[in-house]
N, C-alpha and C positions, 0 to 999 in steps of 0.2 A: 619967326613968330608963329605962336601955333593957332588955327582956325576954330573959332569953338563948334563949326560943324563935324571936325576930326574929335573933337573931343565929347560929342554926343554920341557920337558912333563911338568912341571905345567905351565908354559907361553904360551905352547898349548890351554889349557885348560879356557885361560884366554884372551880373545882375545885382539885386540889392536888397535886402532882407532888414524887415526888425524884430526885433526881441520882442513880442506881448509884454511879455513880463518882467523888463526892465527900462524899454522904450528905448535901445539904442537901437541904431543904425550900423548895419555894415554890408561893406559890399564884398562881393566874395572874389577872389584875387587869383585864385588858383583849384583845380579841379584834378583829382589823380585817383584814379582807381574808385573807389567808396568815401573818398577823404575830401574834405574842402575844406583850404585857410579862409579866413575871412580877414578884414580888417576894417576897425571903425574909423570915424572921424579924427582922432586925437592918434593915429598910428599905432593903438595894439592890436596885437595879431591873435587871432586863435584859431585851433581847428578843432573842424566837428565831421560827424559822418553825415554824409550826404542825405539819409533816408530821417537826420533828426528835421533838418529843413522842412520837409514835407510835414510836419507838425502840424496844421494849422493851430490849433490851440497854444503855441510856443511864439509862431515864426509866421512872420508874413510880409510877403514878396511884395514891395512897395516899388521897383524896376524893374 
């Protein structure tokens, strides 16, 4: 059974972004070079480049 104190710490770990301007939520899954996949609630996947994150106007780090 898994502990939801193990499970706060890996969602830590993983931080968590929204869209401004669509309002969804994703957390980001993967980090490589200038690239990050993301993935929302509903399991699609995208990736974007790391420096779009840093948008404020776009994106905002919600974890």
């Amino acid at each position: 059974m898994t502990d939801l104190t193990e499970v706060a710490q890996a969602l830590r770990r993983h931080p968590i972004y929204r869209n401004r301007n669509t309002g969804v939520t994703w957390q980001v899954e993967l980090t490589s070079g200038d690239s990050v996949w993301l993935r929302d609630i509903v399991g699609h996947t995208q990736q974007r480049r790391a420096e779009e994150l840093e948008n404020r106007e776009t994106w905002e780090r919600v974890a």
